[in-house]
N, C-alpha and C positions, 0 to 999 in steps of 0.2 A: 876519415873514410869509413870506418865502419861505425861511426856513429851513423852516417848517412845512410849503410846498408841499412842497419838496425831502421832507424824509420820509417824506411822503404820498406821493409818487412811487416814494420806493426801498419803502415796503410793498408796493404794489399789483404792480411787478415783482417783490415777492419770492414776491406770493403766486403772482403769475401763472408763474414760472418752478415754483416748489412742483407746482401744477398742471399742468405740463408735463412735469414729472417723473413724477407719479404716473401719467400717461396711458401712458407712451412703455413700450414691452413688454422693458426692461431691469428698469424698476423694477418691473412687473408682474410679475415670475419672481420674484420675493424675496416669500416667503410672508409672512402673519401671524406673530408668535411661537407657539411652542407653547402650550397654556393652562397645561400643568404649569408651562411656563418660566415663565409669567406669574403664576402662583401662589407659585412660589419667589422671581421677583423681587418681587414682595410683600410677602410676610413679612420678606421681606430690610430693605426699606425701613421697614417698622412697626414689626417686633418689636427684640430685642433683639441680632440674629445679629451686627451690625456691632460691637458693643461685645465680646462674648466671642468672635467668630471676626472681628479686622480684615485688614484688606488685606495679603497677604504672609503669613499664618499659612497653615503645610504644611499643615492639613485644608483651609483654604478651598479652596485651589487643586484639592482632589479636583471639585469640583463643574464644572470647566470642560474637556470634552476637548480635547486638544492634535492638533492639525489639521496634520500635514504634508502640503507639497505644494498646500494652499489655494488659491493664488492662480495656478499651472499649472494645477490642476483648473477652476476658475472660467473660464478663456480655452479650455482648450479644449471647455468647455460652452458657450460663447458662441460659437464657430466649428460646433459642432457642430447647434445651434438656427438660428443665422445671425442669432440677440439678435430674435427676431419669434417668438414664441410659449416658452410655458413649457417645461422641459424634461418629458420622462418618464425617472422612476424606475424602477428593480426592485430592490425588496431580496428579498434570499434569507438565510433564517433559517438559522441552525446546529441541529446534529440527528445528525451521524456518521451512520450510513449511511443514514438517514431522507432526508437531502437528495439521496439522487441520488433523489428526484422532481424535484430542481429542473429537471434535465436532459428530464425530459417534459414539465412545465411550459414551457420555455425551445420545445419543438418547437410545441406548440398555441401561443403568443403568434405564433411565424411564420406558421403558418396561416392566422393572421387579420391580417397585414399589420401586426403591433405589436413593435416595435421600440426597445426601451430606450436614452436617450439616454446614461442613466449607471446603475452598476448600485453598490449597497450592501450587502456581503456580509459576514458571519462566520464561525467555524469551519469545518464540513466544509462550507458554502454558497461561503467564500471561493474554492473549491477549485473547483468549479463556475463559479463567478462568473470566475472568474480564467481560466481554461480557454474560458470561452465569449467573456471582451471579448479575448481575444490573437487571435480569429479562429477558432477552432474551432466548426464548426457541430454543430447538439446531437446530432444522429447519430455524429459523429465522435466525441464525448463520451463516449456510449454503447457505440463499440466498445475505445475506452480502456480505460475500467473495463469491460468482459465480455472483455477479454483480457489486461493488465496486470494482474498481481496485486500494488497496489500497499503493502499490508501486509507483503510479503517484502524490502522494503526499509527498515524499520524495526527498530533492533537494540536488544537489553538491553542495559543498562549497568549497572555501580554507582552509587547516585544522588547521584553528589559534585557534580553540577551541577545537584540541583533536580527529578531525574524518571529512573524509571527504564527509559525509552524514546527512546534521540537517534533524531530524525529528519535527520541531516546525510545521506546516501543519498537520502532520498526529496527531500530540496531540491533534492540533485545531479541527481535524474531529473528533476523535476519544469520545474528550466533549461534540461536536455539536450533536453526535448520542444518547450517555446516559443522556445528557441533566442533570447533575449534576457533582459537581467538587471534591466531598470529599470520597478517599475510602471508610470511614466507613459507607457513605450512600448507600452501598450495600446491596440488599435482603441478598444476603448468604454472613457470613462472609466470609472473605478472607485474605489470607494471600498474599502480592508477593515480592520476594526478589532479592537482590541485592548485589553488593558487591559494596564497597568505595575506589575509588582510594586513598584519602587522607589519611583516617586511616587502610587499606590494612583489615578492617571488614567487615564480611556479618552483610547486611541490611535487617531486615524483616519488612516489611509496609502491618501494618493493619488500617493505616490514613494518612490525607494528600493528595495533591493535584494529582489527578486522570492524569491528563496528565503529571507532570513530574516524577510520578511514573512509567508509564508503559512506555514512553522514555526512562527511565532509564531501563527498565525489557530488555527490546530486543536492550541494545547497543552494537552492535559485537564491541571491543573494536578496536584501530584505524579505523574501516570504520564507522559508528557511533559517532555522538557529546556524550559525558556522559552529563548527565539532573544535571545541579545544582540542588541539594537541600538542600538547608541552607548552611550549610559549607561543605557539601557532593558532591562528584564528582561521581555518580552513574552509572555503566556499568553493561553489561547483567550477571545475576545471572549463567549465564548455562555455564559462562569459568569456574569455580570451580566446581560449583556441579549443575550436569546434571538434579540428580535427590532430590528436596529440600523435602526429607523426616523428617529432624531432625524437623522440627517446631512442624508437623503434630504427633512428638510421645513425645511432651512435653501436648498435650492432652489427648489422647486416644491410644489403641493398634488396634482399630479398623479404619485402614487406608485401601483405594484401591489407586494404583498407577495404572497411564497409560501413558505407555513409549515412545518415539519418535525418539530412538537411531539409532544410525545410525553404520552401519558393511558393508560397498559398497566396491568394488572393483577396486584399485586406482593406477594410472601412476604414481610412485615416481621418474619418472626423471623430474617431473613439479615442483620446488620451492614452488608454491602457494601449489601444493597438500601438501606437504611434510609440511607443516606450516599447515595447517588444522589438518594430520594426528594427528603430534605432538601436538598440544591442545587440540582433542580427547583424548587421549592417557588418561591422567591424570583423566580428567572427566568422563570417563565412566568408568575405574575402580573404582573410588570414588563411583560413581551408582548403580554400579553392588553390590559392598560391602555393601552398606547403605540395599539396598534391601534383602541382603543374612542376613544381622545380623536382620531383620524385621521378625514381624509376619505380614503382609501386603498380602493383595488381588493383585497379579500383570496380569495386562492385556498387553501385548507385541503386540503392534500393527506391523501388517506386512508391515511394510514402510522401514523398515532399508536400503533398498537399492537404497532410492529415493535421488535425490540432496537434497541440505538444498534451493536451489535457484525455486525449481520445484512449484512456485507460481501460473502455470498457468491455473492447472487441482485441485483447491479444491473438486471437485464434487468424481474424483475416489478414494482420499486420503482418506477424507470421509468416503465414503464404505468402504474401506479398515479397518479403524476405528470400523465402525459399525459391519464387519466380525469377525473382531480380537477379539471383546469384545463378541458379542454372540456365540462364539466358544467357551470361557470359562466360559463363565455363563449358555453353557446349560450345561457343563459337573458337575455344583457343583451339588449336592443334596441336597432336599429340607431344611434337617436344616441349612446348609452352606448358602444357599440362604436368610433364615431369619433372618440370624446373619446380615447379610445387610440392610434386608428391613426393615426402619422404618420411619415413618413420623414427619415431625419436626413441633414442637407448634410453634414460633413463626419467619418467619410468617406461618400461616398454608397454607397446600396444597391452599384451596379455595383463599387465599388472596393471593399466589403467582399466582395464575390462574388471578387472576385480574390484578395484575402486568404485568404479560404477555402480558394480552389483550392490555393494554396501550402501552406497549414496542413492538407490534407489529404494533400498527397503528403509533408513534412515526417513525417506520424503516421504511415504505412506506412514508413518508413527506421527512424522509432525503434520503432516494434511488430517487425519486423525484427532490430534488433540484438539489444532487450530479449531475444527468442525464442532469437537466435543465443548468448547468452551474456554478453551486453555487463556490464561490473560499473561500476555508480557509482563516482566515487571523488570522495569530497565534500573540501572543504576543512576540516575539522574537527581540534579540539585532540587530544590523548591519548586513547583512551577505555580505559577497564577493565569488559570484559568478565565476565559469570559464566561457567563452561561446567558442564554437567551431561548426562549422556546414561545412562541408568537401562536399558537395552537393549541387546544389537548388533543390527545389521540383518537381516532374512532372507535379503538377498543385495546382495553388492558387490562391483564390479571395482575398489576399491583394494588396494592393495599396501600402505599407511598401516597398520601394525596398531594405532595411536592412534586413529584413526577406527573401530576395529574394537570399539572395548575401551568398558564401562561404565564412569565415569570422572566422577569430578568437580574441578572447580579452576577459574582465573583465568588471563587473558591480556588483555595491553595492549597495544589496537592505536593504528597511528599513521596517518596519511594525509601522503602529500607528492606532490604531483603524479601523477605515474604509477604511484607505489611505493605499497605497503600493506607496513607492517611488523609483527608480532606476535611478543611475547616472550608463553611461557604457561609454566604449571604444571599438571598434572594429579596427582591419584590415582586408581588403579583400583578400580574398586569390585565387589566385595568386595576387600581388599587379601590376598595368598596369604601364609601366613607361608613364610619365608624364600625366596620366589622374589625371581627376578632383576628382574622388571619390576612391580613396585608401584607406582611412581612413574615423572614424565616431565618433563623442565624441557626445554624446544624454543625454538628461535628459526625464524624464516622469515620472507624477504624474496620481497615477490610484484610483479614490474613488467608492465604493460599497456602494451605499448607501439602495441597497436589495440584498439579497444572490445570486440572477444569474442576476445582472444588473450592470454595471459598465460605468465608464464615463471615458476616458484618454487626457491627456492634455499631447503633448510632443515636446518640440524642439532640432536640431539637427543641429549638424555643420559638413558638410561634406572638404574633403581635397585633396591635394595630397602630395608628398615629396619634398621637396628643400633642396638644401646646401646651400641657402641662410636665409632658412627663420627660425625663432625660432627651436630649437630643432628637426629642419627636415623637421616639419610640417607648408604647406600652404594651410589656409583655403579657400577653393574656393568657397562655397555655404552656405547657410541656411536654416532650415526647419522646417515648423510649421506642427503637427499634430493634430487631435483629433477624438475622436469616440465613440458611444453610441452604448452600443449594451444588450442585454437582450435576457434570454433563457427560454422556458417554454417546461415542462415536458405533452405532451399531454397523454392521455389515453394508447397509446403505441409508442409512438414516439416524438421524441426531436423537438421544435419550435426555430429556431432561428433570430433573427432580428438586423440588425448590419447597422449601418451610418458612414460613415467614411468622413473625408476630408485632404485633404493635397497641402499645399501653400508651394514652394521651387521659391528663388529669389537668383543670382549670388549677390556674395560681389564685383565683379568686371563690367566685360560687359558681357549682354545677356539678355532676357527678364526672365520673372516670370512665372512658371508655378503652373497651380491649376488642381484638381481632386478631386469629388462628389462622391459617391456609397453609394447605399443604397442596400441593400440585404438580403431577406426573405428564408429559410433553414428547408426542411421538411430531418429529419435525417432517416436512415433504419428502423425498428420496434426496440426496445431492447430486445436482446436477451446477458439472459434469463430474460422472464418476471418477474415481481413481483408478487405471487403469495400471493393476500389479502383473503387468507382463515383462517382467525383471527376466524368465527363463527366455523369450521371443526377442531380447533386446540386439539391435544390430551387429552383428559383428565388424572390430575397425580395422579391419585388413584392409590394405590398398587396393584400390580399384581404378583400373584406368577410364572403363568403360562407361558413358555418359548415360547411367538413367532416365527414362521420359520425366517431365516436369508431373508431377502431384499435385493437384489442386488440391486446396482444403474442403472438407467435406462436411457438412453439418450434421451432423452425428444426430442429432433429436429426430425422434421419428415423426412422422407427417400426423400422428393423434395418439395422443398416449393419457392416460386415466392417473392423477395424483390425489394423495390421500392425506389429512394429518388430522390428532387427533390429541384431545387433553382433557384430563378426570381430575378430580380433584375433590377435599372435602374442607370443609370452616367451621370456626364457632365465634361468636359473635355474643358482647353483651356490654353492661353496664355496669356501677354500681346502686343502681337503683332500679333493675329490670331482670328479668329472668334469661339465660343466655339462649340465644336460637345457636342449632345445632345444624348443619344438613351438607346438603351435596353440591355437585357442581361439574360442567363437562360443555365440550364442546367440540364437533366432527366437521371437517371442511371435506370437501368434494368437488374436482375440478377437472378439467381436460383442455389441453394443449390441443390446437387441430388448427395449425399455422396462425393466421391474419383473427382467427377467433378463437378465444378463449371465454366460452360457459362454466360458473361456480358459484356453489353453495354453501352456507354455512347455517348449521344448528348450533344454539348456545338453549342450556337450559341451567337451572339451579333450585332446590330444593331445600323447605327446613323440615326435615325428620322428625323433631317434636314438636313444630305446631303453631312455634315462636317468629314472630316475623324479622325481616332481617333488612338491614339498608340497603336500596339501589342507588349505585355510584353516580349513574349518567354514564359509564362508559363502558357498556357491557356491548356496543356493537350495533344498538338502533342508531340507524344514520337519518332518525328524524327530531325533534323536539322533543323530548325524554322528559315526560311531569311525573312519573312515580318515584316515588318516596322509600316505602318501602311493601315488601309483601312476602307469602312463604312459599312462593310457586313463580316461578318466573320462565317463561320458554319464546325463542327469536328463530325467525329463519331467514335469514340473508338474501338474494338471489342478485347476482351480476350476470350478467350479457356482455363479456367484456371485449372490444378492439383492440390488438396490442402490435400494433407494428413493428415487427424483430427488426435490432437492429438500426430502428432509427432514433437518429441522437443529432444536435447542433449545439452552437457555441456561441456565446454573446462577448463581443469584441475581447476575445480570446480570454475571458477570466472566467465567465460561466459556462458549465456544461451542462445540457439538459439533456438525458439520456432515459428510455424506460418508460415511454408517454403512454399513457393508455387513456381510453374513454368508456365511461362499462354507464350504460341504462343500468339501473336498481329497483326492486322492491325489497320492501322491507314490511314483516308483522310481529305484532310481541303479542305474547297473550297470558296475561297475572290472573292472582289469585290475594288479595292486597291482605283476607286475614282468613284465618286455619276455620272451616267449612265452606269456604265459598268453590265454587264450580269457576274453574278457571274459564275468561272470556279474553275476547277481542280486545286490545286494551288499546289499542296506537297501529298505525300504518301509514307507513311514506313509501313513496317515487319518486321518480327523478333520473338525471341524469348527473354524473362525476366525470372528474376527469383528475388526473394524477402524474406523476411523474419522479422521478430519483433527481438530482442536481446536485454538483459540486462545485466549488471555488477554488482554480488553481489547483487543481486534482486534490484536495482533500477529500476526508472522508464523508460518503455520498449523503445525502439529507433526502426524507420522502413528504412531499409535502402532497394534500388533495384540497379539492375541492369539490363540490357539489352542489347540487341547488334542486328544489323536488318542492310538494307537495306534500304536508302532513296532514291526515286524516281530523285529528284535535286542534292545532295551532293555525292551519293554511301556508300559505305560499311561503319559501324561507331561504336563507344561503350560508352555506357553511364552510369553514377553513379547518382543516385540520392535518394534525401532523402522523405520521405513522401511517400504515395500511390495515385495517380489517382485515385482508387475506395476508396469509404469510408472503415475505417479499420473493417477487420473483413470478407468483402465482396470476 
C-alpha cells in the first residue's frame, strides 16, 4: 500500500514538474517540430528506411545538419532574450546581388523598432547578415558596397582546388574591415550555413573562423574554390536551400524572412542559361515550401528579375529592398507590428549604438586605405594564375614593357605575410619571327611593409624561338626591375607616389639600357563620398509609427567639373649614349552633365638637357604613333563622350556589360624629334570609340575599347585596346 501511495506521489510530481516546465518561457522558446520533420520522422519509423539505411550508414547522416558552435549560440540567445519571451529571427536568403536588398530591408525593420535577436544567413545574404551582426549599421552597409568594389578582389586561378575563382583577398578584406576573426564574436548572434562536399551535410556556423566561413557561404560551386575547414570542403549554402529557415525554427516560431529569389525571363537555347535554370529549379521550390509550412513574417523584395551578376548598381537594389519591406510593414496592424517590436537585453539598444559608433569610424579608416592603395594579403596556398591580355593600353606611365605587350601565359603566386611572390611565363602575342622578345620567364618579389606602400624587386629573362636552342627557347636579354610606390587617401582624393627603375643588358651583343621615373598622381574626387555622419546616425529606439517610403535619391549633381592630374620627372640612357634628362605631366579636365559627358586631356614631356629620349607608342595618341624618339613631346586629347548612367545587360547569364560609352575623338601630338627644332604638327587622328567595363560571373570588371578614325600620316585604321585614356569612371 504504500509503495502504491509512494508512486502515486512521484507521478503527480512528475506531472506537476512536466507542467512546470511547459509554462516557464525556456521551454516556451523551443518551437514544435517542423511538420516536414515530422513527416520524415514518420516514414522513418513505419516504413522500411531503418532496415536498408541503419544507424551509422554515410547516407543516413546526410539528413541531419552538423551544428557548430550550438551550445555558445543557445547561451548567448538566452542572455540576449534574458530566457522571458521568445527570440526573433531574421533570415536572409541568398541571391548574389539580389541580396543587397537585404541591406534595405535591414533600414525599414529599424524604423519600426524591430530588432533581430539572432539572424540566419546564406550565400551572398551571409555577407550582409555578417556585416550588419559585427555592428555595422545598414547605412554603413550601403556605403561599403557603393564604394568598395568588392569583386576586384577576387582572382582567377587554375582550378586545381575545385573553382576557378579563390576568394582568399576578399576573406583577407573582409577581416581587415570587422577587425575580428571568430563568428561568435558577433554583436548579434548569427547563424551562416553551408553544405559539405565531403560528407554531402548542411553546415551551420555559429563559430569559427570569420573568413573561411563566409568563403565558404558564397561559393558558387565550380566557379568558386570551397573554403577548407578542418576536414570540411564548404560551398554556398543557397545550391540546396535558398532559403535557410530550418535553423531559425529550431528557436522560435517567431522568424521574418527576406527573400532574394529570382523568377527572370530566360533564353534556354544558351547552355549556361539552361544550367543556371536547372539549379534554380530545386532550390526554390525547397524555398517556397520551407516558407508555406512556416508561421514566418515574409518580406518579398522586388528584385526577382535582376541578374545574380547586377553588382554594379547596389544603391537601386537597395531601395528596392527598403520599398519591398515598408510596403509590408505598413500594411500589418498595430498588434501584428508589436509581435515584432522588441528590444534585446544583451547587448542593449545603447551599447549596440556604441558599437556602431566604433564600426563606423573603423569603415572610414578602411574605405580610406582600400582608396589609398592598400593590397590584401591573404593567408592562402600557391595559386597558378592564367594571364591573357589581347590588347595594349591607350595609355600608361609604366616603364614595364611586359605590361605593355599582348601576351598570354602563367604565373604562380605565393602569399607569406608581407611578401607576395610570382614566378610567370609569358608569350607575346602575335609572336614576331626571329625577334628578340617573344617570350618572357620573370620572377618578382613584392613586400608591404604598410598597407598602401609596397617595394618590388624583379628580374626578367626575355627570348625568342630557335630550332636550335633548348626546348625552342633562346634567351636574348635580361632585366632587372624595382619600384616604390605609396598611396594616400586625401580628404576627397587619391595621392599617389611611384619610383620606378629598370636596367636591361643583351646576353649577347648590344649595349645596356637603363630608365628612371618618378611620378606624383592627384586621382578624380571619389565618388561616392564617404559620408562621416557617425554624430547624425539614427537612433534604435523602438518606434511604432510607420515612416513614408524613401526613394533613393541620386546624389550626383545634374553637372559637376572633375579634375586629375600627374607630374613627374625621368632619366634615360645607354651604355653607349649620353643620358637624356627631363620632365613629364599630364592634366585631365572633364564634366559630368547627365547623358553627356565632355573631356580633355594634355600630356606633354620634356628632355631639360637636350638629349632625346624614346617614345613608347603609349603615351595616349589614339592614332598610328610612328615616332621613335624626340626632346619635346605635347598631345591634347578631346572626347564628346555619351554615357548612359546606369545602363548595363547580360549575355546568357555569365557576362556583364555594364559602363557603355561612345565618345567622337580628336586627337594632335606636336614633337620636336631633336634639341633646336621648333616643335610642329606631327600626327592627328578622328574618329569615333566606343568602350565599355565587363565581367564574368561577377569577377573583377575588365575595360576593353575600341575605336576606328582617321589618321592624318597612316589613313583609315581600327584599333582594340585594353584600359581607358581617361581615368575610369570619367
Amino acid at each position: 500500500m504504500h509503495i502504491r501511495i509512494l508512486n502515486f506521489c512521484r507521478a503527480v510530481m512528475t506531472g506537476a514538474l512536466m507542467l512546470a516546465l511547459i509554462g516557464s518561457p525556456a521551454f516556451a522558446a523551443q518551437p514544435a517540430p517542423h511538420p516536414a520533420a515530422e513527416a520524415t520522422s514518420a516514414s522513418i519509423q513505419t516504413g522500411s528506411f531503418n532496415a536498408v539505411f541503419p544507424q551509422g550508414d554515410p547516407l543516413r547522416v546526410i539528413l541531419e545538419p552538423v551544428f557548430l558552435g550550438e551550445h555558445s549560440f543557445r547561451q548567448r540567445l538566452s542572455e540576449r532574450t534574458g530566457d522571458a519571451r521568445q527570440p526573433l529571427g531574421l533570415v536572409l536568403c541568398g541571391g548574389s546581388a539580389r541580396a543587397y536588398a537585404h541591406v534595405g530591408v535591414l533600414k525599414e525593420l529599424e524604423k519600426r523598432g524591430i530588432h533581430p535577436d539572432f539572424i540566419v544567413a546564406n550565400s551572398m545574404g551571409a555577407i550582409v547578415g555578417a556585416l550588419y551582426a559585427f555592428g555595422l549599421a545598414p547605412d554603413d552597409i550601403a556605403q561599403l558596397l557603393e564604394t568598395v568594389p568588392f569583386e576586384s578582389f577576387l582572382d582567377v586561378v587554375l582550378p586545381t582546388r575545385g573553382g576557378f575563382i579563390s576568394t582568399a583577398k576578399f576573406g583577407s578584406v573582409l577581416t581587415s574591415l570587422l577587425g575580428r576573426t571568430e563568428l561568435s564574436e558577433s554583436a548579434i548572434p548569427i547563424i551562416i550555413t553551408g553544405e559539405d562536399l565531403t560528407t554531402r551535410r548542411q553546415v551551420w556556423f555559429a563559430e569559427g573562423s570569420i573568413d573561411a566561413i563566409i568563403r565558404g557561404a558564397f561559393a558558387m560551386p565550380a566557379i568558386f574554390e570551397p573554403s577548407r575547414i578542418g576536414d570540411s570542403l564548404i560551398v554556398d549554402g543557397g545550391v540546396a536551400v535558398i532559403v535557410p529557415i530550418e535553423p531559425a525554427l529550431r528557436f522560435t516560431d517567431r522568424v521574418i524572412i527576406s527573400t532574394a529569389l529570382y523568377d527572370r525571363e530566360m533564353d534556354f537555347s544558351n547552355p549556361l542559361t539552361v544550367i543556371n535554370r536547372a539549379i534554380d529549379i530545386g532550390k526554390s521550390r525547397s524555398g517556397l515550401q520551407a516558407m508555406a509550412s512556416s508561421n514566418a513574417l515574409i518580406i518579398r523584395n522586388d528584385v526577382e528579375h535582376l541578374s545574380y551578376m547586377q553588382f554594379s548598381d547596389p544603391r537601386a537594389i537597395i531601395a528596392r529592398g527598403a520599398e519591398s519591406a515598408a510596403s509590408l510593414l505598413s500594411s500589418l496592424n498595430a498588434t501584428k507590428l508589436e509581435r515584432f517590436q522588441t528590444a534585446p537585453s544583451a547587448p542593449s539598444i545603447e551599447e549596440l549604438q556604441n558599437i556602431r559608433l566604433g564600426m563606423h569610424q573603423r569603415l572610414g579608416r578602411f574605405i580610406a586605405s582600400i582608396r589609398a592603395g592598400a593590397q590584401p594579403l591573404p593567408s592562402a596556398p600557391l595559386q597558378m594564375q592564367p594571364v591573357l591580355r589581347l590588347s595594349p593600353p591607350q595609355a600608361s606611365s609604366s616603364l614595364d614593357q611586359l605590361e605593355l605587350r599582348p601576351r598570354a601565359g602563367l604565373q604562380a603566386v605565393l602569399y607569406r605575410n608581407m611578401v607576395q611572390g610570382n614566378l610567370g611565363y609569358s608569350v607575346m602575342l602575335p609572336p614576331r619571327a626571329g625577334g628578340n622578345r617573344d617570350w618572357a620567364a620573370d620572377l618578382a618579389l613584392e613586400f608591404f611593409p604598410f598597407k598602401s606602400t609596397s617595394f618590388m624587386l624583379g628580374a626578367r629573362l626575355w627570348g625568342g624561338y630557335s630550332s636550335t636552342a633548348l626546348l625552342g627557347h633562346q634567351p636574348q636579354e635580361w632585366e632587372a626591375l624595382a619600384s616604390l610606390s605609396a598611396g594616400f587617401a586625401l580628404p576627397r582624393r587619391p595621392l599617389g607616389l611611384q619610383l620606378t627603375g629598370i636596367y636591361a643588358a643583351p646576353l649577347h651583343t648590344g649595349s645596356a639600357k637603363w630608365k628612371l621615373q618618378a611620378l606624383a598622381t592627384l586621382a578624380p574626387p571619389f565618388m561616392p563620398q564617404f559620408r562621416d555622419d557617425s554624430s547624425l546616425m539614427p537612433s534604435l529606439a523602438a518606434t511604432s509609427a510607420a515612416p513614408p517610403v524613401q526613394h533613393a535619391q541620386d546624389e550626383t549633381p545634374t553637372a559637376s567639373v572633375w579634375w586629375a592630374a600627374q607630374i613627374g620627372a625621368f632619366a634615360e640612357g645607354s651604355s653607349v649614349t649620353t643620358p637624356s634628362m627631363g620632365i613629364t605631366g599630364q592634366y585631365f579636365l572633364g564634366m559630368r552633365m547627365g547623358l553627356f559627358s565632355p573631356r580633355v586631356r594634355w600630356y606633354g614631356s620634356r628632355s631639360v638637357n637636350g638629349e632625346s629620349y624614346a617614345v613608347s607608342g603609349f603615351e595616349g595618341f589614339r592614332g598610328i604613333n610612328s615616332l621613335s624618339s624626340t626632346v619635346l613631346l605635347q598631345m591634347v586629347n578631346i572626347d564628346l563622350a555619351l554615357v548612359p548612367k546606369g545602363f548595363s545587360f547580360d549575355i546568357g547569364e555569365a557576362l556583364l556589360v555594364k559602363n557603355v560609352e561612345v565618345w567622337p575623338f580628336f586627337d594632335a601630338v606636336w614633337a620636336a624629334p631633336h634639341s633646336g627644332d621648333t616643335p610642329s604638327l606631327a600626327d592627328w587622328a578622328g574618329g569615333l570609340g566606343l568602350s565599355c567595363v565587363f565581367s564574368a560571373f561577377g569577377l573583377a570588371p575588365a575595360y576593353a575599347g575600341m575605336h576606328a578614325g582617321y589618321d592624318a600620316n597612316d589613313g583609315l585604321y581600327l584599333a582594340l585596346r585594353a584600359g581607358g585614356l581617361f581615368p575610369a569612371g570619367e
